[in-house]
Every structure is written in C-alpha cells, then in structure tokens.
VOLUM-241072 format. One line per field, with one value per residue (C-alpha): residue number from 1; residue in three letters; x, y, z. Coordinates in nm, 3 decimals. Each point is the difference from the previous one (the first is absolute). Layout:
REM residues N
n	NUM,...
res	ALA,...
X	X,...
Y	Y,...
Z	Z,...
//
This chain:
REM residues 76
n	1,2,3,4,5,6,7,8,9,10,11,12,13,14,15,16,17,18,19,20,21,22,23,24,25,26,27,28,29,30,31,32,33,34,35,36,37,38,39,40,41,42,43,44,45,46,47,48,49,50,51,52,53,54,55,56,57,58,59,60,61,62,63,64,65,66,67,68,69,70,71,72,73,74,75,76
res	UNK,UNK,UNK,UNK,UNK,UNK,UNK,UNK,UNK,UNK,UNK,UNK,UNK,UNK,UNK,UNK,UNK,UNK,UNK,UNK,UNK,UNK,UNK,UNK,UNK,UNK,UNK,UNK,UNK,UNK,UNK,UNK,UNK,UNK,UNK,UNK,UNK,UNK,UNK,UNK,UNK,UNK,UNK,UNK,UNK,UNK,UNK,UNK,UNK,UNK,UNK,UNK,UNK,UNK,UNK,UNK,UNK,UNK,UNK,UNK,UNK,UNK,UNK,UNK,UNK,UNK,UNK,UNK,UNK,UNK,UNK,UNK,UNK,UNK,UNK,UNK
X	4.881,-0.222,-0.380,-0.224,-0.240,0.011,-0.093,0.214,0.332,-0.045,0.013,0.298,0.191,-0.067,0.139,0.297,0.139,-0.050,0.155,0.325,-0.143,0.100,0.075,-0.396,-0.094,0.247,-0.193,-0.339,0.108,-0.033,0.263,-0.246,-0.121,-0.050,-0.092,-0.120,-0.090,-0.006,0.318,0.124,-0.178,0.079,0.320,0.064,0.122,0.349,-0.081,-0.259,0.304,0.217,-0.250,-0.198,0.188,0.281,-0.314,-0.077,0.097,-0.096,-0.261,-0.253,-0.346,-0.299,-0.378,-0.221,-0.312,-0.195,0.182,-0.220,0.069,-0.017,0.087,0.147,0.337,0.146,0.263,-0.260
Y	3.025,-0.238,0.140,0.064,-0.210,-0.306,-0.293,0.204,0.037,-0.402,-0.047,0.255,-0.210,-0.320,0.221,0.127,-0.358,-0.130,0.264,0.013,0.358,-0.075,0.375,0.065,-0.278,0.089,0.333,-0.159,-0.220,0.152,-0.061,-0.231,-0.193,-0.406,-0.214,-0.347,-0.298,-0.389,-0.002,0.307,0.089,0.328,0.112,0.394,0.235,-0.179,-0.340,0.065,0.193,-0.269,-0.328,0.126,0.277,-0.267,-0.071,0.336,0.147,-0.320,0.160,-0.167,0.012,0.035,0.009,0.166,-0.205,0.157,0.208,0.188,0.295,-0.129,0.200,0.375,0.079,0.268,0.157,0.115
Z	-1.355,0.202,-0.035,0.283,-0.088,0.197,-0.236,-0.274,0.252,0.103,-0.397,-0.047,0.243,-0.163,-0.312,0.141,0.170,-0.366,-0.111,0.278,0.128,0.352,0.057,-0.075,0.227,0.290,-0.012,0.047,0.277,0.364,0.235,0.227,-0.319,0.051,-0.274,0.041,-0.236,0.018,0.008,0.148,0.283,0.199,-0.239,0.118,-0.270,-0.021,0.063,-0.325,-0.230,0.100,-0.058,-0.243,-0.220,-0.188,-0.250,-0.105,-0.317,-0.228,-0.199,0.195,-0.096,0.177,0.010,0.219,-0.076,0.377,0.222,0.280,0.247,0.357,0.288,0.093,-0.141,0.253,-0.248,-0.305
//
C-alpha cells in the first residue's frame, strides 16, 4: 500500500519499480499523469509504462540523499 505521505509515496514508488510492483504503481498513477526527463519529455501514462517500465524489477537501488515537497497534489 502506497502511504499518504508524499515524500514517503515518491520513495514507495522508487521501491516498487525496483521491486517489479507495477500493479502498486499503476494504482498511484492518474489517468492524466505525464512524466518528463532529459530524455523523455512529455511521456503520458503509457508512453511512461512502455519507455520506462522494461527496467523495473532489477533490484535497483536507490538513495534519497534531498527530496522536497513542492506544489499541491489534488488526489491526497
């Protein structure tokens, strides 16, 4: 279960692609979501299952060395 926290559900969904949980983060994804990086810029919800989901489930590690709350989050 993805908390309700913010900062906590960003790191649960760092967790769960590590882990292969796409189920959890399918449900934590809104229909509208868009994701964008350096090298992905303005994937929707598929485009970012279908680009950047093949990695996930490798165990992956990660560390949250600053992570900061920016912004209104409309379903919390």
């Amino acid at each position: 279960m993805l908390s309700d926290d913010r900062l906590e559900r960003a790191r649960d969904m760092y967790r769960a692609f590590a882990s292969g949980d796409r189920a959890a983060v399918e449900r934590c994804l809104a229909d509208d979501f868009s994701f964008s990086s350096p090298l992905d810029v303005g994937l929707d919800r598929a485009g970012h299952f279908e680009r950047c989901w093949p990695g996930a489930g490798r165990g992956q590690q990660f560390e949250f060395v600053r992570m900061v709350q920016s912004g209104e989050d409309r379903d919390l």
